[in-house]
Biopython code that builds the backbone (N, CA, C, O; Angstrom):
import numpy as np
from Bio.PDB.StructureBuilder import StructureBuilder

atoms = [
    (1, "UNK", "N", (32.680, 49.899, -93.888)),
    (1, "UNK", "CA", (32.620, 48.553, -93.350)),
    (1, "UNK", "C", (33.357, 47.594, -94.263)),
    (1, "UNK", "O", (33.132, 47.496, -95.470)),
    (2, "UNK", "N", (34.251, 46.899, -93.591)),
    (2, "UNK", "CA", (34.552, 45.740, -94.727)),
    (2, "UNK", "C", (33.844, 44.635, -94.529)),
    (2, "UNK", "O", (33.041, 44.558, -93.599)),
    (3, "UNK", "N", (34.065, 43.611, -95.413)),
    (3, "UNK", "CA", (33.753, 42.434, -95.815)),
    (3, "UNK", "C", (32.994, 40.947, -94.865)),
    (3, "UNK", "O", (32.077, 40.134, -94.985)),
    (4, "UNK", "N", (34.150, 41.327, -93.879)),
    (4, "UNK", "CA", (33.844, 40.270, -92.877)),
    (4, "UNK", "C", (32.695, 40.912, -91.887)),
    (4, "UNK", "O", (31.756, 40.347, -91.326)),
    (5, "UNK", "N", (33.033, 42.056, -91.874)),
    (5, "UNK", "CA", (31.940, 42.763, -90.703)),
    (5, "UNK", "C", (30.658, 42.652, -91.621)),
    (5, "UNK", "O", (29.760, 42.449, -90.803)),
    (6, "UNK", "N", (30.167, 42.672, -92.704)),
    (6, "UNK", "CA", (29.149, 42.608, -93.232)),
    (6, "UNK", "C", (28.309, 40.970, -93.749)),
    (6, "UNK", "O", (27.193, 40.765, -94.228)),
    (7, "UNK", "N", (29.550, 39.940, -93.349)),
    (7, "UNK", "CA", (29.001, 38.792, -93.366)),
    (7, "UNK", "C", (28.503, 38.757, -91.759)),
    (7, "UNK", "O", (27.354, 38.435, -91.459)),
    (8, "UNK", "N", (29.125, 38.987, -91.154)),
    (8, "UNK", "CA", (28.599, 39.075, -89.780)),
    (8, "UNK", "C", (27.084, 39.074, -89.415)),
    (8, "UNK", "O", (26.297, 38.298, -88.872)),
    (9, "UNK", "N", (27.050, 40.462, -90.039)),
    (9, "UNK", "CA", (25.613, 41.146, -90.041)),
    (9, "UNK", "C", (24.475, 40.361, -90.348)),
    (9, "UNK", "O", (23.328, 40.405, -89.902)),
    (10, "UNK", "N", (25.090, 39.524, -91.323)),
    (10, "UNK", "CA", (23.992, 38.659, -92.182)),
    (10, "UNK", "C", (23.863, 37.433, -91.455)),
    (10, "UNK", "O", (22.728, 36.988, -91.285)),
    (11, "UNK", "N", (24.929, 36.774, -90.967)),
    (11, "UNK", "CA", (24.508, 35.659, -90.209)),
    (11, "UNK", "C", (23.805, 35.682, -88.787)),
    (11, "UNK", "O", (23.290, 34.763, -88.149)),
    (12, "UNK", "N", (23.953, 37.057, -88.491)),
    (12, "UNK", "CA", (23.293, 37.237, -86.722)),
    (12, "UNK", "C", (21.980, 37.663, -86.981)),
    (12, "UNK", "O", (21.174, 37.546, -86.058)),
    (13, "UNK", "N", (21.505, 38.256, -88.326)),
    (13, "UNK", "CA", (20.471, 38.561, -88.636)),
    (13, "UNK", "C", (19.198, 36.960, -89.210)),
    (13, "UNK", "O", (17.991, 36.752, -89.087)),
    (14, "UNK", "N", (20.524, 36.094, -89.905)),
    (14, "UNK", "CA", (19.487, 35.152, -90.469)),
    (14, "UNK", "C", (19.111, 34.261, -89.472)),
    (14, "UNK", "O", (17.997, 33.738, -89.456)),
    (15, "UNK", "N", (20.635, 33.896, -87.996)),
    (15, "UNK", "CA", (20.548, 33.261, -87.136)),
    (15, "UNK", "C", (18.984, 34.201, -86.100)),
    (15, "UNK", "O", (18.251, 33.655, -85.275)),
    (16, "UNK", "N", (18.967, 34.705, -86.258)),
    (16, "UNK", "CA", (17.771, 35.587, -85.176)),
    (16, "UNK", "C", (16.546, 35.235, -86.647)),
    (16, "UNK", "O", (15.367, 35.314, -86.304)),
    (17, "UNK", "N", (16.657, 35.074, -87.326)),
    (17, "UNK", "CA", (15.243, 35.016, -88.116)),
    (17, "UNK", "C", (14.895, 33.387, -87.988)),
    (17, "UNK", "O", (13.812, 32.923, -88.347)),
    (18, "UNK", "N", (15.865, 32.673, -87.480)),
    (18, "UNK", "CA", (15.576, 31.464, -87.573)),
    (18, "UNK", "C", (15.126, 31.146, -86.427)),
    (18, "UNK", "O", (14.404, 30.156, -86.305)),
    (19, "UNK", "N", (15.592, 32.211, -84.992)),
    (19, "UNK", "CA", (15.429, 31.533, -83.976)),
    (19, "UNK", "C", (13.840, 32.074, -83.534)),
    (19, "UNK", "O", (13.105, 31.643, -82.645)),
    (20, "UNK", "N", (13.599, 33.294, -84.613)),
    (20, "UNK", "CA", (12.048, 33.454, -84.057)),
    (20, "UNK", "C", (10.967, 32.784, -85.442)),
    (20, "UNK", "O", (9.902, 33.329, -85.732)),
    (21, "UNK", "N", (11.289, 32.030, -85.880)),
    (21, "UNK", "CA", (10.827, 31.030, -86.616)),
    (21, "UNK", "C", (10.255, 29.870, -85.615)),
    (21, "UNK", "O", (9.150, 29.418, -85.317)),
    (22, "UNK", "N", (11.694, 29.628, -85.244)),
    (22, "UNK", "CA", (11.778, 28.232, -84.110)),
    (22, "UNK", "C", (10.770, 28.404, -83.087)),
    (22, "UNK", "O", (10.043, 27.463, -82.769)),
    (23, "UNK", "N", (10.667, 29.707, -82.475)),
    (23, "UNK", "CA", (10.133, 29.744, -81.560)),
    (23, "UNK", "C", (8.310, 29.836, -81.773)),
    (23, "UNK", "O", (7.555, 29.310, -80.956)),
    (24, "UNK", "N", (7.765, 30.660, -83.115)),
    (24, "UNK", "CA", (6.948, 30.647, -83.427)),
    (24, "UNK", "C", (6.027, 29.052, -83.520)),
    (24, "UNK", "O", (5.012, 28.509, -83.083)),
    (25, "UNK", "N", (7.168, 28.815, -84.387)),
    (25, "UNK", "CA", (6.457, 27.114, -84.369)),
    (25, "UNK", "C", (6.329, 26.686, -83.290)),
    (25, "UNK", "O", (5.174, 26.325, -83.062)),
    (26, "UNK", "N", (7.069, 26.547, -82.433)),
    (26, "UNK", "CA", (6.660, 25.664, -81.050)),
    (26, "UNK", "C", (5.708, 26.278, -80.409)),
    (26, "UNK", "O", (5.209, 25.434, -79.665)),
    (27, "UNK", "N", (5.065, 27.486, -80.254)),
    (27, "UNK", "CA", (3.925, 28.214, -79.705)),
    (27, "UNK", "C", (2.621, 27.587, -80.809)),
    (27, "UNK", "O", (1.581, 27.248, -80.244)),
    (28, "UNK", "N", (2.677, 27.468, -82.067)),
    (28, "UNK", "CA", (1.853, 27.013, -82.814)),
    (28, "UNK", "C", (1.134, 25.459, -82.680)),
    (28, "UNK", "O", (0.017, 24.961, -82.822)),
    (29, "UNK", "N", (2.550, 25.018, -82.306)),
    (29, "UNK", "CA", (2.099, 23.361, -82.109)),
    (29, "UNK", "C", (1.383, 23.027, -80.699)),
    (29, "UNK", "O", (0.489, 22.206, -80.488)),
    (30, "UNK", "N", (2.062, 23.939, -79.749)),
    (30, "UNK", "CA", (1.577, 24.464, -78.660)),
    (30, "UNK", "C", (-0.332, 24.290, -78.517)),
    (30, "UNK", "O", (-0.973, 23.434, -77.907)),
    (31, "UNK", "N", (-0.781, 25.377, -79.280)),
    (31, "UNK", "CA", (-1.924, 25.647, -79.700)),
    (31, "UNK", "C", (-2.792, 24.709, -80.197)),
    (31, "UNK", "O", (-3.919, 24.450, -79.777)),
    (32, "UNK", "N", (-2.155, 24.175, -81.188)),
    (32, "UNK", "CA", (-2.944, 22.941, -81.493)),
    (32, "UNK", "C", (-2.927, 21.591, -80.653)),
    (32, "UNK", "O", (-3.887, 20.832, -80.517)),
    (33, "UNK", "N", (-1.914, 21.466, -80.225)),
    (33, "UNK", "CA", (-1.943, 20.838, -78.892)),
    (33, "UNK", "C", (-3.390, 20.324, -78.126)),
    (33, "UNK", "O", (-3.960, 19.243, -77.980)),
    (34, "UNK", "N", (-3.634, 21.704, -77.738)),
    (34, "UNK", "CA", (-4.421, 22.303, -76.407)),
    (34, "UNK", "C", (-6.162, 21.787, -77.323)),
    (34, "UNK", "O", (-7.027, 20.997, -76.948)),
    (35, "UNK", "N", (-6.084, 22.610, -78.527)),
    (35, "UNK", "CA", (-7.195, 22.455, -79.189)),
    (35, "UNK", "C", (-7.720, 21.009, -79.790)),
    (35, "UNK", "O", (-8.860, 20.547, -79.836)),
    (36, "UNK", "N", (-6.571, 20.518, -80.194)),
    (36, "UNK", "CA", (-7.005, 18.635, -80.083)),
    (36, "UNK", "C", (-7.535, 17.694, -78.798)),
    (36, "UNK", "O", (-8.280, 16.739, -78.577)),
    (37, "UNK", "N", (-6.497, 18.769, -77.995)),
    (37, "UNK", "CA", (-6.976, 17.608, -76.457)),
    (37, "UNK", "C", (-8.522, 18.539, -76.236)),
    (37, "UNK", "O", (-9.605, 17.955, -76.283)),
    (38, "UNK", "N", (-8.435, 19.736, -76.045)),
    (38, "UNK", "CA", (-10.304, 20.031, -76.041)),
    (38, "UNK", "C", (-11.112, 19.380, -77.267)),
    (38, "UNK", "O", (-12.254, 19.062, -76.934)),
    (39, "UNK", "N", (-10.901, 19.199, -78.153)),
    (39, "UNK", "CA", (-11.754, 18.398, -79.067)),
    (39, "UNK", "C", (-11.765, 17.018, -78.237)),
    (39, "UNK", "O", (-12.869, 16.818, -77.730)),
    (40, "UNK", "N", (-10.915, 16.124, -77.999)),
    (40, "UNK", "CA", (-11.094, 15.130, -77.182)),
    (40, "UNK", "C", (-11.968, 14.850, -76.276)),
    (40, "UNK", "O", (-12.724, 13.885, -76.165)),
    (41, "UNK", "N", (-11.731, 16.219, -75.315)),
    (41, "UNK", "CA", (-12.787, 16.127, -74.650)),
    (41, "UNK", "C", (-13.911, 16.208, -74.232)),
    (41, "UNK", "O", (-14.481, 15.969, -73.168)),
    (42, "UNK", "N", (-14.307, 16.768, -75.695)),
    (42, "UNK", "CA", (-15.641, 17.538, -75.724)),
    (42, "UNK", "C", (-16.255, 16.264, -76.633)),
    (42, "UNK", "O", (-17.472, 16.355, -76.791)),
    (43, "UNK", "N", (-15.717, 15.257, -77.171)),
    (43, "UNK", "CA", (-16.496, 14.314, -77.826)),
    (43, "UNK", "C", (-16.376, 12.956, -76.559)),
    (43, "UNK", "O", (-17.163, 12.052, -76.839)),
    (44, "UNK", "N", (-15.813, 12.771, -75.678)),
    (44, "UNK", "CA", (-16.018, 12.157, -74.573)),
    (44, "UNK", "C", (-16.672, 12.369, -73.853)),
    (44, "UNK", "O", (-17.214, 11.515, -73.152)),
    (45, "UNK", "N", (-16.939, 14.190, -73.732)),
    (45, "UNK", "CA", (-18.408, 14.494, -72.854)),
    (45, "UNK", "C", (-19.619, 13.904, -73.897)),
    (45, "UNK", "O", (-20.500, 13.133, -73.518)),
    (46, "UNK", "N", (-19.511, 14.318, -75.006)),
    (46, "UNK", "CA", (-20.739, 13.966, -75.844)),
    (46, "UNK", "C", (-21.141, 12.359, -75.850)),
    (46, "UNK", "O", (-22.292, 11.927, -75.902)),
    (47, "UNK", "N", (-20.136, 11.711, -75.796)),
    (47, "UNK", "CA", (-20.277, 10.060, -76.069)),
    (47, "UNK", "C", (-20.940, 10.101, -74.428)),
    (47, "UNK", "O", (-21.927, 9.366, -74.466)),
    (48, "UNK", "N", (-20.821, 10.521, -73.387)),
    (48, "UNK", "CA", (-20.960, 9.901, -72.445)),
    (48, "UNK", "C", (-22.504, 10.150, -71.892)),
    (48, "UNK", "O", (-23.125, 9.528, -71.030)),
    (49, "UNK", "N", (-23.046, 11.715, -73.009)),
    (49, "UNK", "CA", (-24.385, 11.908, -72.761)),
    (49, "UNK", "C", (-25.195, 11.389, -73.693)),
    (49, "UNK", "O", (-26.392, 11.669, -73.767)),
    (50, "UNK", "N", (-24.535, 10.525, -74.535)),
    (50, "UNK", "CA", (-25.372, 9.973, -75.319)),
    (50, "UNK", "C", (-25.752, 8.266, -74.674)),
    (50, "UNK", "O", (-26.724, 7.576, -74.982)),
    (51, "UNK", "N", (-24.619, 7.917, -73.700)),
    (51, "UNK", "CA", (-24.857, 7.091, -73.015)),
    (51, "UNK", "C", (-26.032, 7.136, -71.974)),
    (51, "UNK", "O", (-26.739, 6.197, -71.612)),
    (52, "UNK", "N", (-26.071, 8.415, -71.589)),
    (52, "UNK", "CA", (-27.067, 8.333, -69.999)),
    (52, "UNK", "C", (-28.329, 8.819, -70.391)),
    (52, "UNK", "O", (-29.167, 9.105, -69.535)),
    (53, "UNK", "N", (-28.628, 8.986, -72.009)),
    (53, "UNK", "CA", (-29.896, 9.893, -72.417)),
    (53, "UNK", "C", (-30.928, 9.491, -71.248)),
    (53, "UNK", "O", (-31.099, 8.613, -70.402)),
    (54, "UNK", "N", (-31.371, 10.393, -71.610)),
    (54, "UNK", "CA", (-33.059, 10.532, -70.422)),
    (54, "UNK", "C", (-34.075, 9.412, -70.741)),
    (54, "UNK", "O", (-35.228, 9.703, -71.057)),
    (55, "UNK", "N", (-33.614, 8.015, -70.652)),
    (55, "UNK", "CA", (-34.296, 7.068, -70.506)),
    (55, "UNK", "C", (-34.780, 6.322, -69.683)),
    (55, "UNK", "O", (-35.475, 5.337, -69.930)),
    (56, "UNK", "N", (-34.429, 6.757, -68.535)),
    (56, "UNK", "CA", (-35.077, 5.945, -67.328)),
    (56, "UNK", "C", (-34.511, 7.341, -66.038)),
    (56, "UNK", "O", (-33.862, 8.381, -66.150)),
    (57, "UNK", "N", (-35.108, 6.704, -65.023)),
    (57, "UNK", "CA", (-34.932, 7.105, -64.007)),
    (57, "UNK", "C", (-33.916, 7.398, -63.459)),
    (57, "UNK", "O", (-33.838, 8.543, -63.015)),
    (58, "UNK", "N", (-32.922, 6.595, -63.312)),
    (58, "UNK", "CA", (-31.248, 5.874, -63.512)),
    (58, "UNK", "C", (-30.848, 7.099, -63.755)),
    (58, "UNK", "O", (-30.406, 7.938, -62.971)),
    (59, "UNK", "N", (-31.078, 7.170, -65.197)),
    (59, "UNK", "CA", (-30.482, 7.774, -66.364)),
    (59, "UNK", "C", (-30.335, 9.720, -65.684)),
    (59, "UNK", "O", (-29.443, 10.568, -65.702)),
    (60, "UNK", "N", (-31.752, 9.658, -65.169)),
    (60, "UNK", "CA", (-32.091, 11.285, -65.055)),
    (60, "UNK", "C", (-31.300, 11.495, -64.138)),
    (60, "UNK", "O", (-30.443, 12.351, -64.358)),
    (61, "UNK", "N", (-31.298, 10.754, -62.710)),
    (61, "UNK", "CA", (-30.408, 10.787, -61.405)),
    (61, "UNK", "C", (-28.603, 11.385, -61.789)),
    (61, "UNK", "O", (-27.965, 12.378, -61.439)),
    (62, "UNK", "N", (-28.267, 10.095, -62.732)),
    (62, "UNK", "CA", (-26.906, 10.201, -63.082)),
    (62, "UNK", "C", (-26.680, 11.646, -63.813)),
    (62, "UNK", "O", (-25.694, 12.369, -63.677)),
    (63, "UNK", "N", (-27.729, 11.870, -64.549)),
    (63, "UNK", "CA", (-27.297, 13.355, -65.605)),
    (63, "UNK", "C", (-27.393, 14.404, -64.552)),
    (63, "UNK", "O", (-26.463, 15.210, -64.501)),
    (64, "UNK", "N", (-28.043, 14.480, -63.991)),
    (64, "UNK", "CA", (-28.552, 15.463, -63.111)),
    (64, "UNK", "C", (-27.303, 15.640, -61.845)),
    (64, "UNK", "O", (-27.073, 16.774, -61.425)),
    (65, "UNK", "N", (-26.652, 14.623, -61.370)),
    (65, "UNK", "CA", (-25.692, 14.463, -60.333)),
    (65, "UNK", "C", (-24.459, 14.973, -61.009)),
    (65, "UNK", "O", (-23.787, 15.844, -60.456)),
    (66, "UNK", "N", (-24.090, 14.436, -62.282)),
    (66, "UNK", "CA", (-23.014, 14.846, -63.432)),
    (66, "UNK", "C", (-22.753, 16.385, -63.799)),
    (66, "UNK", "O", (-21.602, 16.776, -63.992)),
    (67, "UNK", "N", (-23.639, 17.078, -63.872)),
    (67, "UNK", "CA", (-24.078, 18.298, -64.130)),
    (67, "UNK", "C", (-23.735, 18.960, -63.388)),
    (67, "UNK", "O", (-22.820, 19.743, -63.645)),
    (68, "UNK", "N", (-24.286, 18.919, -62.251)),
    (68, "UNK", "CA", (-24.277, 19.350, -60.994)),
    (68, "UNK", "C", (-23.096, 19.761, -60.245)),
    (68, "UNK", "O", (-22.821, 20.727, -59.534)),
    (69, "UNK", "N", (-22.490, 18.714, -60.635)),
    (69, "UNK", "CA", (-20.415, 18.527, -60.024)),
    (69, "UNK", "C", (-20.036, 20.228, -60.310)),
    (69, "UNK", "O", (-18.901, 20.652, -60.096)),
]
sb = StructureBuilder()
sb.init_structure("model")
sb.init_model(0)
sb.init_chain("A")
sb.init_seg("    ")
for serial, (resi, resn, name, xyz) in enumerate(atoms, 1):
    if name == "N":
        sb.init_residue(resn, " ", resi, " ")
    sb.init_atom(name, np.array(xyz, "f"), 0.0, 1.0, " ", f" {name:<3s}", serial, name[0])
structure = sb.get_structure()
């Protein structure tokens, strides 16, 4: 092999290590993504049952109808 054919090698090899780099990360951010917006929403469910606690009548109707969905 000469010279040039062996730089070759190296750049199609580092270019492919970069592109499954690239791609890794964006599946990663991906992920966390998903897992921030479920944290979101799981403290908006919580805020909202801390709103309707079982204090009145009201209260039981609405949790109970909420649930239910």
């Amino acid at each position: 092999m000469d010279s040039s054919a062996d730089i070759a090698i190296l750049v199609a090899e580092e270019c492919e290590h970069k592109v499954n780099l690239t791609a890794e990360k964006t599946s990663n951010s991906a992920e966390v993504g998903w897992l921030m917006m479920f944290g979101i929403e799981e403290k908006k469910i919580e805020s909202l049952m801390r709103k309707f606690e079982l204090k009145s009548q009201f209260a039981v109707a609405v949790s109970s109808g909420f649930f239910s969905a």
